[in-house]
C-alpha positions as CSV (number, residue, x, y, z in Angstrom):
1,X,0.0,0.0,0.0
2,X,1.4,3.3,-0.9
3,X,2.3,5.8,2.1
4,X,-0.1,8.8,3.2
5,X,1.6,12.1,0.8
6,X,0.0,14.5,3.8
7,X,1.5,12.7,6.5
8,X,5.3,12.7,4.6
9,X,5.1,16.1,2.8
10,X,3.0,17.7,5.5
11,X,0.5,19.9,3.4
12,X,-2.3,19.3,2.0
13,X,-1.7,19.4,-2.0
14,X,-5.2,20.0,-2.9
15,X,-5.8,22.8,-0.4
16,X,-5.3,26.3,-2.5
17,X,-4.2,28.2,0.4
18,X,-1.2,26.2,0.5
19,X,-0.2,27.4,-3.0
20,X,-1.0,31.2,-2.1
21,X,1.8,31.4,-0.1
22,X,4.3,30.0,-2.2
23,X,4.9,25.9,-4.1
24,X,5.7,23.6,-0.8
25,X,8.9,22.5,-3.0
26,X,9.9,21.1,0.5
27,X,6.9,18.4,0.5
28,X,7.6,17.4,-2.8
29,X,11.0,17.2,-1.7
30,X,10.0,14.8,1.1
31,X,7.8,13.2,-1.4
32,X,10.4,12.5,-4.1
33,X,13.0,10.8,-1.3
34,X,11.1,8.9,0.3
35,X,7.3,8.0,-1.6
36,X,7.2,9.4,-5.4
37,X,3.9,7.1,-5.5
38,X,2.0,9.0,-2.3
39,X,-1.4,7.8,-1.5
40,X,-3.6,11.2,-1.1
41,X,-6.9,11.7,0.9
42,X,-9.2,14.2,-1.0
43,X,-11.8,16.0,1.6
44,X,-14.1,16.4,-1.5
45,X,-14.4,13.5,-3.6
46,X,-12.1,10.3,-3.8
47,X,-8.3,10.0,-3.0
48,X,-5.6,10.0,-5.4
49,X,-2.1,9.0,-5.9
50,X,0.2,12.1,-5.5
51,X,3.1,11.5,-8.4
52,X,6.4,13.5,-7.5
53,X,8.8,11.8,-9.1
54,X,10.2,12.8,-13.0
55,X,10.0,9.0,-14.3
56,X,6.4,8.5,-12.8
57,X,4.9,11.6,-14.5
58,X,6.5,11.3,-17.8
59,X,5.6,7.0,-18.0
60,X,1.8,8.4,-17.3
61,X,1.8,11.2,-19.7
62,X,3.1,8.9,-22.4
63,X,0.7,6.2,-21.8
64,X,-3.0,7.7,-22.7
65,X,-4.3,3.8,-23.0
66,X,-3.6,3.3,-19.6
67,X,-4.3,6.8,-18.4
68,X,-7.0,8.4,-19.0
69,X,-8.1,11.9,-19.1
70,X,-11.4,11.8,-20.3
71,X,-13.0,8.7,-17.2
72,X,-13.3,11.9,-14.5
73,X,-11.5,14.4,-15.8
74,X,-7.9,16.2,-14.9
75,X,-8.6,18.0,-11.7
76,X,-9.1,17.2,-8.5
77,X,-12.5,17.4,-8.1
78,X,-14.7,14.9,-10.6
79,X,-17.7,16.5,-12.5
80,X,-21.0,15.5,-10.9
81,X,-22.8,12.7,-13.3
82,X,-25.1,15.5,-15.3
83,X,-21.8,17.6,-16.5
84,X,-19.9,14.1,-17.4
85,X,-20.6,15.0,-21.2
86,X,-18.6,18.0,-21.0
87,X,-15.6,15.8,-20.8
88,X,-15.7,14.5,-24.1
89,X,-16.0,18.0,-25.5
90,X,-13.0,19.6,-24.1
91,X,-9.4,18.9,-26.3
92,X,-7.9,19.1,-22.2
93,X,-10.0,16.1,-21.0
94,X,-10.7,13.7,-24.4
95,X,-9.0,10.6,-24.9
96,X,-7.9,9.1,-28.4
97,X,-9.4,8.9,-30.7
98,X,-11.2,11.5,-30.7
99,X,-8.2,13.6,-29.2
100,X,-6.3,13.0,-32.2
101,X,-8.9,13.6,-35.0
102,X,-9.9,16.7,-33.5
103,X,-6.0,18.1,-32.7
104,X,-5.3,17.2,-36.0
105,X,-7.8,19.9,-37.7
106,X,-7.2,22.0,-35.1
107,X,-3.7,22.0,-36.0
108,X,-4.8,22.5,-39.5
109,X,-5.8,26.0,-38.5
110,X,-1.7,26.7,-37.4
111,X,-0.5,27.0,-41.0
112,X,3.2,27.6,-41.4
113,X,2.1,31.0,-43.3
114,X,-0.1,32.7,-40.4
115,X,2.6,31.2,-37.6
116,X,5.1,33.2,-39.4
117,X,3.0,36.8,-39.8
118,X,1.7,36.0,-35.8
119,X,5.6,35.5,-35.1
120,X,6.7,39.1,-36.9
121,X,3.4,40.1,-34.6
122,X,3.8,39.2,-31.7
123,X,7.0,40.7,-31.9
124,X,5.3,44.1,-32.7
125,X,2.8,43.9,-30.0
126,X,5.5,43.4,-27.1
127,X,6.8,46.7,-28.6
128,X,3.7,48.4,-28.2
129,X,2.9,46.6,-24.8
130,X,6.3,48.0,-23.3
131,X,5.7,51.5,-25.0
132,X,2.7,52.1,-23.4
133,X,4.0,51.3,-19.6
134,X,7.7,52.9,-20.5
135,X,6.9,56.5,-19.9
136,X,5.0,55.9,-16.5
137,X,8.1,54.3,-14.2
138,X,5.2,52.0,-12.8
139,X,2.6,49.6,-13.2
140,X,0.9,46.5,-11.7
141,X,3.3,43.9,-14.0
142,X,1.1,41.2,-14.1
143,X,-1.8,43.0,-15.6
144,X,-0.1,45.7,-17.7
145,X,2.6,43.6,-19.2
146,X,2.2,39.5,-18.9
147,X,-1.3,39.4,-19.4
148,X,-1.8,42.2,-21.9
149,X,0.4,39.8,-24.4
150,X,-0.9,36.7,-24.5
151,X,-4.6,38.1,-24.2
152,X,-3.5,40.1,-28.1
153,X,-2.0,37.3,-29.4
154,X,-5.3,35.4,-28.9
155,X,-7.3,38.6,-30.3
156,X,-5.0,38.5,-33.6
157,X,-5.1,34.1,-33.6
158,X,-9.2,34.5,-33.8
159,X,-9.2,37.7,-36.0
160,X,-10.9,39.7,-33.2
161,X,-10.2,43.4,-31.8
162,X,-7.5,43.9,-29.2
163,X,-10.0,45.1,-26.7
164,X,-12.2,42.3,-27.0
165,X,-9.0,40.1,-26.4
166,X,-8.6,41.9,-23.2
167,X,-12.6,41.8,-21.7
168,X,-12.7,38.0,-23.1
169,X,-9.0,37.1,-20.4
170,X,-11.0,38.7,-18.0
171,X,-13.7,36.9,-18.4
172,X,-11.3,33.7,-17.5
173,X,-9.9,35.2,-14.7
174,X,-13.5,35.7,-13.1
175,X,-13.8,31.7,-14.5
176,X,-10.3,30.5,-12.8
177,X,-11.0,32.0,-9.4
178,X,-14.9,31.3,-9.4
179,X,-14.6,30.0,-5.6
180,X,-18.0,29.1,-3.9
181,X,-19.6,32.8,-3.4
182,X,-19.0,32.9,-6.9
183,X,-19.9,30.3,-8.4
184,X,-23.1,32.3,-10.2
185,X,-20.3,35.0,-11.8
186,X,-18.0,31.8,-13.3
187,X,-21.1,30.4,-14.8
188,X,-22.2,33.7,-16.5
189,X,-18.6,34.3,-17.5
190,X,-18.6,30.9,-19.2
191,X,-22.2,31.9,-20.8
192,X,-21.0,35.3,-22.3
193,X,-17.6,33.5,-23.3
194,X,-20.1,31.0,-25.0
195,X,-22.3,34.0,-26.4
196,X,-18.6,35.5,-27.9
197,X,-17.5,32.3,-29.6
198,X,-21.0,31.1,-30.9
199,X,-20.9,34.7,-32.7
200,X,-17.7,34.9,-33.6
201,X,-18.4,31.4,-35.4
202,X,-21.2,32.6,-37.2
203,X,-19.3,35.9,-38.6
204,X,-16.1,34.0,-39.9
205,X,-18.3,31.9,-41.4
206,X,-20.6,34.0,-43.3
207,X,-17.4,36.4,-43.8
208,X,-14.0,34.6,-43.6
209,X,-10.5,36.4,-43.0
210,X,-7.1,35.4,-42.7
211,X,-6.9,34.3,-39.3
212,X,-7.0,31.2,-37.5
213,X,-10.6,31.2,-36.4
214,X,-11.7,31.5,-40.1
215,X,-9.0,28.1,-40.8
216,X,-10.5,26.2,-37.9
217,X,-13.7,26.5,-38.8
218,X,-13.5,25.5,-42.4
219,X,-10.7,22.8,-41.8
220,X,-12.1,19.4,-41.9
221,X,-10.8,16.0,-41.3
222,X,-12.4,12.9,-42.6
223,X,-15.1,14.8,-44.7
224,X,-16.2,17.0,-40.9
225,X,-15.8,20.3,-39.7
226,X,-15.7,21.6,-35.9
227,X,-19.2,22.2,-34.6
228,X,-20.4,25.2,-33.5
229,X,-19.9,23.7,-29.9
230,X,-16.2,22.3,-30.7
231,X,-15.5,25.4,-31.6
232,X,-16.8,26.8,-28.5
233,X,-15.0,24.8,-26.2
234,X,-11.3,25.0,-28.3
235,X,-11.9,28.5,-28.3
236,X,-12.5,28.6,-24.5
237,X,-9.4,26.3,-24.0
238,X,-7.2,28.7,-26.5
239,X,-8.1,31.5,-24.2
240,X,-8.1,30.3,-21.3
241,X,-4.8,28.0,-21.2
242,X,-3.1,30.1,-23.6
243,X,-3.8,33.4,-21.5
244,X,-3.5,31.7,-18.1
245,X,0.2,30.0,-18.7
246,X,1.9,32.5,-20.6
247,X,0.5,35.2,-18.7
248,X,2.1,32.8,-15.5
249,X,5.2,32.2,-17.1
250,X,6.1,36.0,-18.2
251,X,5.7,37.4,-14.7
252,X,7.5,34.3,-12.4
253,X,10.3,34.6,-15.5
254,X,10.8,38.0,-14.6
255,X,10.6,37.9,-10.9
256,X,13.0,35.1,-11.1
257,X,15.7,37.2,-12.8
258,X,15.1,40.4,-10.0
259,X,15.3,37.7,-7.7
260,X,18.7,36.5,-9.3
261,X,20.3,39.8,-10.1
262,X,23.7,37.5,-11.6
263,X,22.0,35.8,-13.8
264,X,19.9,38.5,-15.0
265,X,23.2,40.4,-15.7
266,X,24.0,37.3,-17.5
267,X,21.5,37.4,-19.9
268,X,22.3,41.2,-20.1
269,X,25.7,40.5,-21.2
270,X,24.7,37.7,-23.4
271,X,21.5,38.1,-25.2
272,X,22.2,34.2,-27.1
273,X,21.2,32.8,-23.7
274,X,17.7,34.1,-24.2
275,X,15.9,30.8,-25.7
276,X,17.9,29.0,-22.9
277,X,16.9,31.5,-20.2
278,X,13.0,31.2,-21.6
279,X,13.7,26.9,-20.9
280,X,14.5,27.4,-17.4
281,X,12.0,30.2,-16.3
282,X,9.2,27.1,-17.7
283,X,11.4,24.4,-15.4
284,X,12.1,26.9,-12.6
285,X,8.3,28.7,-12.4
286,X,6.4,25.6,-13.8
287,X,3.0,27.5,-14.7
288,X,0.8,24.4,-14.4
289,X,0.7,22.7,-10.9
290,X,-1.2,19.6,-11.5
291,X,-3.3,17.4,-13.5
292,X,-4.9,14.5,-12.9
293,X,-5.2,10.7,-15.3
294,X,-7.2,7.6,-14.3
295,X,-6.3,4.3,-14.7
296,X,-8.4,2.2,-17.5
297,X,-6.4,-1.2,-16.2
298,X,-4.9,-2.5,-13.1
299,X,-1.4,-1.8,-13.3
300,X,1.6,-0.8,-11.2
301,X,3.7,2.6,-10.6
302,X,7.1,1.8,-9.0
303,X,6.1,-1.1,-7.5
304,X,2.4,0.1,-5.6
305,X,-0.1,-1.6,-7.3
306,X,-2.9,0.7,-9.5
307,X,-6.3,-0.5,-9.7
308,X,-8.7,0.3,-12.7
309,X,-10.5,3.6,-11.5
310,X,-7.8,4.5,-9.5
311,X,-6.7,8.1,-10.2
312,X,-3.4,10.0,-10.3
313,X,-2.0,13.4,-10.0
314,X,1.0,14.1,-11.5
315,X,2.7,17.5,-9.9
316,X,4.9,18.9,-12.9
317,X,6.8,21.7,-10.7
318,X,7.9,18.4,-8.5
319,X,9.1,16.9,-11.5
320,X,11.1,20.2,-12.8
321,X,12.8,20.2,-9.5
322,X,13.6,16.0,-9.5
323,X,17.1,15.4,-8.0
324,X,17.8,12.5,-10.7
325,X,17.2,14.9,-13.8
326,X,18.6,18.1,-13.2
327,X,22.0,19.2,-11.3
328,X,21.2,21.3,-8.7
329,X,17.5,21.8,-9.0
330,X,16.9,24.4,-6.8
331,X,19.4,27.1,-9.0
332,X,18.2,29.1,-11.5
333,X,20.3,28.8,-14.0
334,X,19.4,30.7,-17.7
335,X,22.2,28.4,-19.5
336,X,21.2,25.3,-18.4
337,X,21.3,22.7,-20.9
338,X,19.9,20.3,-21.5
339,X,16.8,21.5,-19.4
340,X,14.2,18.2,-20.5
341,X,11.6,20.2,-17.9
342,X,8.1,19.0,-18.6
343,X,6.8,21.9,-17.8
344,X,4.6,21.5,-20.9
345,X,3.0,18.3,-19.8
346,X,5.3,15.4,-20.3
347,X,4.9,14.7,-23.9
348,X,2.2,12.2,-25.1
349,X,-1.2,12.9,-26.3
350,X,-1.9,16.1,-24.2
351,X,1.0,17.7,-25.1
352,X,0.7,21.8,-24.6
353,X,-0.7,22.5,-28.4
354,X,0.5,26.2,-27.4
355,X,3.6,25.4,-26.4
356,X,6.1,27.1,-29.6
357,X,3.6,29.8,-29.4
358,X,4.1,30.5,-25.3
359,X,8.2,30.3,-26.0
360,X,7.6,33.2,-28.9
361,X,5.6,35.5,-26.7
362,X,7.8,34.9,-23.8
363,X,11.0,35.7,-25.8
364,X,9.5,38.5,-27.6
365,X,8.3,40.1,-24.7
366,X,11.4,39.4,-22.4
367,X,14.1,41.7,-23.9
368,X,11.9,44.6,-24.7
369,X,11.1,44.8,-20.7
370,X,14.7,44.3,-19.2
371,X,15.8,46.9,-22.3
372,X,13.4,49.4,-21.8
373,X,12.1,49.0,-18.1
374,X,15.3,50.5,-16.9
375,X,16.1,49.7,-12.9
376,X,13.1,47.5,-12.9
377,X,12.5,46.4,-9.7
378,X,9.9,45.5,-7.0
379,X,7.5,48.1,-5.3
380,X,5.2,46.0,-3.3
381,X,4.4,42.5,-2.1
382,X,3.8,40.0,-4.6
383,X,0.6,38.4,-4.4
384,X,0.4,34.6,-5.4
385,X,-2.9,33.2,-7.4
386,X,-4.9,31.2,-4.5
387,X,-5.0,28.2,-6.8
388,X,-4.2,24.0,-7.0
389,X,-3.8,24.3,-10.7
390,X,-2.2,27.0,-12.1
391,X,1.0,28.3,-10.6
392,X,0.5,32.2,-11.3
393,X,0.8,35.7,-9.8
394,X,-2.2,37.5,-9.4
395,X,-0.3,41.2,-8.9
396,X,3.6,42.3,-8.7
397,X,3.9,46.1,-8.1
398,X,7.2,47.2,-10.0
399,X,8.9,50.7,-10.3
400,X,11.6,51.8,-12.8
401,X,13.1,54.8,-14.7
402,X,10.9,56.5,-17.0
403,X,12.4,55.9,-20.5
């Protein structure tokens, strides 16, 4: 029988408060030593097995036969019986084949052409993201900067208005933090995200653009095209784990390099290091905490036995930090090479679909704020996101000359 994960690491890795202060790297620590495979009590639905360890997590992500993502989903909590359907809708929680039909034509919408003009894009919009902030020597960093970028680069991916990319991210946010008083506001934010998208649909359809909503929606694999609601739901996944991570990895990136003034000077005197430096801000700040498989067989995990049913969690910012894959895990360290982080997921099925596009944001964005944000540094706490999923920031005063 696998050991108790509370009573080793000593925190409770489904309790959000624990995260709001700050990842308990020292119980995954604990974890990793002495019981990768944890066994974890859940106070609101049925226990899982905590996964720690590097091997563990990548053997599970690679294995979507055994694990599944679609039998109760990828977070800790399992839909009640009545919202089961909505698991086989979302790209995030569908298993092959059906994962793989429908990420191939959604793929189809990611043509070499538009990836190269939203590249020489992005690029621009950092400019303009910075410009705006440079003159004012201070701003709420995780609003003004990180999340402005990846909630444009959605805007320009569906052909939509820059404001309208802003209004729909905060939409998510009001989704992402929907705890119980809230619960009405997440559902109505879902509804007019749903309202958006079920337009939007109906308008590149009737007048198609150059953009990669219009693609999507007249893509079609085996003789069928997305449905209005497949649309829906890839468009609420694009903005929502495409805002949510980058927006993450952007603002821990740069607090990691105020917090490591060498290395930032590093990277100062050796702009090559950047896609390196981008690497190990994913490995080092891990944006995504956790999700969670289900096993479809009996099998084993180093050694415990795994029933059918069973259900794991695999922690990615435990296995970022694992001992027996990276040389002094704790260090930040902007020319680490080879950095195999699985920050991403660990290969496999689920796979970030985002995951080129979150490396060109982040090292588009990077070098025009440690250029032009001169003397950046903090003004004010930093407030972590109170959450057991995504590893994020919710505000980071910063101060710096006027350019």
């Amino acid at each position: 029988m696998a050991e108790d994960a509370i009573a080793i690491g000593g925190v409770d890795l489904t309790d959000p408060d624990v995260y709001a202060s700050g990842m308990p790297f020292d119980a995954f620590r604990a974890l990793r030593r002495r019981a990768p495979v944890a066994w974890h009590p859940h106070q609101d639905g049925p226990g899982f097995l905590a996964l720690t360890g590097y091997d563990e997590i990548l053997a599970v992500s690679r294995d979507s036969a055994t694990w599944s993502s679609q039998a109760t989903g990828v977070f800790f909590e399992i839909p009640r019986p009545e919202d089961a359907y909505q698991l086989e809708l979302m790209m995030l929680t569908m298993d092959p084949p059906r994962h793989t039909k429908l990420r191939s034509l959604i793929s189809k919408g990611f043509t070499p052409r538009q990836v190269a003009r939203l590249n020489g894009r992005v690029a621009e919009m950092a400019r303009q993201i910075v410009d705006a902030m440079a003159a004012q020597g201070e701003c709420d960093f995780v609003d003004d900067v990180a999340g402005a970028l990846p909630s444009y680069v959605i805007a320009e991916l569906m052909g939509i208005p820059l404001g309208d990319g802003r209004r729909l991210y905060e939409l998510t946010e009001i989704m992402n933090t929907g705890s119980v008083g809230q619960q009405e506001t997440a559902v109505d934010a879902q509804m007019q995200m749903f309202a958006y998208g079920t337009e939007l649909a109906a308008r590149k359809r009737a007048d198609p653009g150059d953009d990669i909503a219009t693609s999507l929606l007249h893509a079609e694999v085996d003789g069928e095209h997305l449905t209005d609601l497949e649309f829906n739901m890839f468009f609420l996944l694009l903005i929502n784990a495409g805002g949510d991570t980058t927006r993450n990895l952007v603002a821990a990136g740069i607090l990691a390099l105020l917090e490591h003034p060498a290395e930032q000077a590093r990277l100062a005197a050796d702009p090559s290091l950047l896609p390196t430096a981008v690497e190990e801000m994913l490995r080092f700040t891990s944006p995504v905490t956790v999700f969670v498989r289900t096993a479809t067989r009996d099998t084993e995990l180093r050694g415990i036995p795994v029933q059918a049913g069973d259900r794991a969690a695999m922690f990615y910012p435990s296995a970022n930090r694992d001992e027996t894959r990276f040389a002094d895990p704790d260090r930040f360290d902007i020319g680490r090479t080879p950095n195999p982080h699985l920050a991403f997921g660990g290969g496999g099925t689920h796979y970030c679909l985002g995951a080129n596009l979150a490396r060109v944001e982040a090292a588009a964005i990077i070098p025009e704020v440690l250029s032009r944000m001169k003397g950046l540094e903090l003004a004010g706490p930093v407030e972590r996101v109170r959450s057991n999923l995504m590893n994020g920031i919710r505000s980071m005063p910063v101060r710096f000359s006027p350019a």
